[in-house]
VEXDREN-2710 file (C-alpha; in Angstrom, 1 decimal):
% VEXDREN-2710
k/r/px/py/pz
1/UNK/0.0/0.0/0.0
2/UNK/1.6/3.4/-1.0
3/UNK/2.2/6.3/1.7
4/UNK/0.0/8.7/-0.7
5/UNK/-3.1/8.8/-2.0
6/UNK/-3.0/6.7/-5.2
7/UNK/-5.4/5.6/-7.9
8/UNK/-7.0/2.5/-5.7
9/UNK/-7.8/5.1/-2.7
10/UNK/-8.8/7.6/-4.9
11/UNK/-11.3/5.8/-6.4
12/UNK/-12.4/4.2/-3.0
13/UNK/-12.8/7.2/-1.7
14/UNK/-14.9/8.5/-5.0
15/UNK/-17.0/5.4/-4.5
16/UNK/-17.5/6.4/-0.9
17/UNK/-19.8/9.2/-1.3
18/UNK/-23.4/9.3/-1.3
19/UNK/-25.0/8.0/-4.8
20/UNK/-22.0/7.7/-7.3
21/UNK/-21.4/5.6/-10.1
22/UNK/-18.2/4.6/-12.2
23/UNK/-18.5/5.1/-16.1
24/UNK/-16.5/4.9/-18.7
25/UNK/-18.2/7.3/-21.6
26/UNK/-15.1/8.1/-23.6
27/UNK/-13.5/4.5/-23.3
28/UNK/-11.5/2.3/-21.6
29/UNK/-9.8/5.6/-19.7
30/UNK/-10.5/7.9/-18.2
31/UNK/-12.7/6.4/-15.3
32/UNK/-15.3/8.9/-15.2
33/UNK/-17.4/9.1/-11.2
34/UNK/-20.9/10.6/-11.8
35/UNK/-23.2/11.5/-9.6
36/UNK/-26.8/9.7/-10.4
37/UNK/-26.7/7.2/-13.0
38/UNK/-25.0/7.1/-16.2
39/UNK/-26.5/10.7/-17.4
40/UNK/-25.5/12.0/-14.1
41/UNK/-23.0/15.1/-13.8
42/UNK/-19.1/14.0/-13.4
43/UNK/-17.2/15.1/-11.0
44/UNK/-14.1/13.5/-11.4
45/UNK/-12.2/11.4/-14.0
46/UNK/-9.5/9.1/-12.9
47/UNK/-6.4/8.0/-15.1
48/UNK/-4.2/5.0/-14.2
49/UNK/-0.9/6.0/-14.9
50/UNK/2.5/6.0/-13.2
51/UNK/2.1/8.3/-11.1
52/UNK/-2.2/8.4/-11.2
53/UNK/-4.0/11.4/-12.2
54/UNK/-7.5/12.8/-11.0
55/UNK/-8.9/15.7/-12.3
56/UNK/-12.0/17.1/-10.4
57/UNK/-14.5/20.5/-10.7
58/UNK/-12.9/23.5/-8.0
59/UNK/-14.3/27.0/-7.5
60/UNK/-11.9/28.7/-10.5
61/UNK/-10.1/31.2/-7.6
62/UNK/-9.5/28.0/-5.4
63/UNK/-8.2/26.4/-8.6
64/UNK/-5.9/29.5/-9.3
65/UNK/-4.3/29.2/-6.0
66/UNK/-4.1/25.3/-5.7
67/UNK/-2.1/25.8/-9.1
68/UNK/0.3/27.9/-7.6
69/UNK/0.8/26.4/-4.2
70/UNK/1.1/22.8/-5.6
71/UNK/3.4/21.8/-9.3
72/UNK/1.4/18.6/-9.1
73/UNK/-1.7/20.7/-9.7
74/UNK/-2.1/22.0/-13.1
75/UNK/-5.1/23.1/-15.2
76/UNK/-7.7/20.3/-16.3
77/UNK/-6.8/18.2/-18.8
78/UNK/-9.0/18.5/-21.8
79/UNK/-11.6/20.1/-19.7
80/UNK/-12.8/23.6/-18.8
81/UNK/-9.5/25.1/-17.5
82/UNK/-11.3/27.4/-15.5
83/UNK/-13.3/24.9/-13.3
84/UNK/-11.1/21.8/-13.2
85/UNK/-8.1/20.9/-12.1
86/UNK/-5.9/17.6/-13.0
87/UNK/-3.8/16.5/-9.9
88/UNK/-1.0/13.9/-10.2
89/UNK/-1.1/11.3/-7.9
90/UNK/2.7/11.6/-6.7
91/UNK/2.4/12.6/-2.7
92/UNK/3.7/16.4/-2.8
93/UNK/-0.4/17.2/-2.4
94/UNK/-1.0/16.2/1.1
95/UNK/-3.4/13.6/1.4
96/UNK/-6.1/15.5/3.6
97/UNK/-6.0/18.1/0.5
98/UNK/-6.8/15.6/-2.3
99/UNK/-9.6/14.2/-0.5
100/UNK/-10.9/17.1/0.2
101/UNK/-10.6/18.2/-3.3
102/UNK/-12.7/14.7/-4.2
103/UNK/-15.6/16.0/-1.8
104/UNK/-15.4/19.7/-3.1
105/UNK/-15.9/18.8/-6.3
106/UNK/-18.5/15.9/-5.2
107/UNK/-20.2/19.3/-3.3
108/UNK/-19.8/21.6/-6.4
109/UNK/-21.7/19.3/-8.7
110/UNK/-24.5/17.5/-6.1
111/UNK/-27.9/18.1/-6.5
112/UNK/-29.1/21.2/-4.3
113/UNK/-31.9/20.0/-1.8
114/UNK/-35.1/21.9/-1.7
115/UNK/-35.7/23.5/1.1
116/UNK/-39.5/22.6/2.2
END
């Protein structure tokens, strides 16, 4: 088991959250966690590499700032650079900030609640 958070715990922890699914819309990679069913909205994408990557939805000034605090964090790959963020997998981001990186951008894309 590695000392970081790597692809296995990443996705573990993806899976962990209340009604998420694994796809695989664009192929084989990247594994794509929605929220729903298969038409639900992603929230993060998942590439096994060497080191894994994750990219995941962030409030764009959160982004801005993650990007400069962290090399490991760069804009999203092939996706909306202003609202995603691709993190490599390599231990310089401390675990407690890529986990809550998975559940911000789990909150950012949830379904809002009604109020009654």
């Amino acid at each position: 088991m590695s000392n970081h958070v790597d692809y296995a715990q990443a996705r573990s922890y993806c899976l962990s959250l209340d009604d998420v699914i694994e796809d695989y819309p664009f192929g084989i990679e990247p594994l794509v966690f929605k929220i729903g069913d298969e038409r639900g909205k992603m929230f993060a994408l998942l590439v096994r590499s060497e080191p894994a990557q994750i990219s995941l939805k962030c409030d764009p000034d959160r982004a801005e700032m993650l990007r400069e605090q962290y090399p490991a964090i760069t804009a999203g790959y092939h996706l909306n650079k202003r609202h995603w963020n691709t993190i490599v997998l390599d231990g310089s981001v401390p675990d407690e900030e890529c986990l809550a990186l998975i559940a911000h951008s789990y909150d950012l894309v949830r379904p809002k609640r009604r109020k009654a």
